[in-house]
Steps between C-alpha positions, in 0.01 A plus 500: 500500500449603131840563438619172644318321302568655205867454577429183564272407150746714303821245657259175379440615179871603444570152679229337241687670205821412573398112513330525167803684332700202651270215367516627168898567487543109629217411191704667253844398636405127460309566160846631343654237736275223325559695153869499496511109630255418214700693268824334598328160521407534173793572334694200674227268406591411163816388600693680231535866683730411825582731728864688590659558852756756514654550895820634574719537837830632597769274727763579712766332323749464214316454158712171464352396822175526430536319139661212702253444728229509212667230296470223760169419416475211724473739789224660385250376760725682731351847430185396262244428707218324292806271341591120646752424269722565203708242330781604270472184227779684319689832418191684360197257622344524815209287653294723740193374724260751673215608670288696202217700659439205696597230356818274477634549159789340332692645113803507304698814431823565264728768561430727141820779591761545781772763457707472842436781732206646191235314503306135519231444253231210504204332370284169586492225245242307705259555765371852627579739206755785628786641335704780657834704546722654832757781429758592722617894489814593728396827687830528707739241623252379784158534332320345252185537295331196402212513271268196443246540175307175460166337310257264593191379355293403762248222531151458622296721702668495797795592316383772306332664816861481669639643203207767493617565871816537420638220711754403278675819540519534824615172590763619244566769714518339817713247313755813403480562882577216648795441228616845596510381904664167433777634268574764755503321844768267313712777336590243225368251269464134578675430151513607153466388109690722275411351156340652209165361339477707146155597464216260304 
């Protein structure tokens, strides 16, 4: 009788430790949690220090393909998920309208670079504040590397917290992805624009 329950205080102190030393791991997960979003918060709150997104993916086609596809802007919605709408005003301005962390969001955009089958560079010149570049990189003479690097400066709390959060980059991401399925179930590119905007 002794030994059982000794077993048996021995298994509810063990049990009794083992909660505490969970307790205070999930304390000091969400104090560096709550550090890191402060920290991050912080540095976007000026408005001066935006934030960079770098993704990249690899498709299953031809690198020309795949440049195509990107320079018909107007089909963006097709694989962009948070996007209603882009306009092409002109060669190198675009009008884009979106859902930013919540909220329907409309701004201007001029194409900065475009080398055919290279690279498309950008900026806003009104609106939400993002600037950005996509490379293309031939890996073979059916797969591609595409590599999106782009800033933002984001606005508000709600924003900022998303930014924190990282959601930015992974709707990036799943942006990459869904590009990557739509390109491939075709096999070719809707269209193409094969001019030249010297960088500025």
């Amino acid at each position: 009788m002794d030994a059982t329950w000794r077993t048996l205080n021995r298994r509810r102190l063990l049990q009794e430790k083992n909660n505490m030393l969970n307790r205070v791991v999930t304390v000091a997960a969400l104090a560096v949690g709550g550090y890191l979003l402060n920290k991050q918060m912080k540095k976007g709150a000026g408005g001066k220090a935006g934030s960079t997104v770098q993704e990249s993916i690899e498709v299953n086609v031809p690198l020309s393909t795949a440049y195509n596809q990107w320079t018909q802007f107007e089909e963006f919605p097709r694989f962009m998920d948070d996007v209603h709408e882009v306009r092409q005003v002109d060669a190198t301005h675009l009008h884009w309208r979106a859902d930013v962390a919540g909220n329907e969001k409309e701004w201007d955009a001029e194409i900065t670079e475009q080398v055919p089958d290279k690279r498309i560079a950008w900026r806003s010149t009104s609106g939400v504040r993002n600037s950005g570049v996509v490379t293309f990189h031939r890996l073979g003479d059916t797969t591609t590397k595409i590599m999106l690097q782009m800033q933002y400066t984001p606005e508000g709390a709600v924003e900022r917290i998303g930014d924190a959060l990282g959601a930015v980059r992974m709707n990036a991401r799943r942006n990459l992805e869904r590009f990557k399925e739509m390109i491939e179930a075709r096999g070719k590119e809707t269209g193409a624009w094969h001019g030249e905007v010297t960088q500025h």
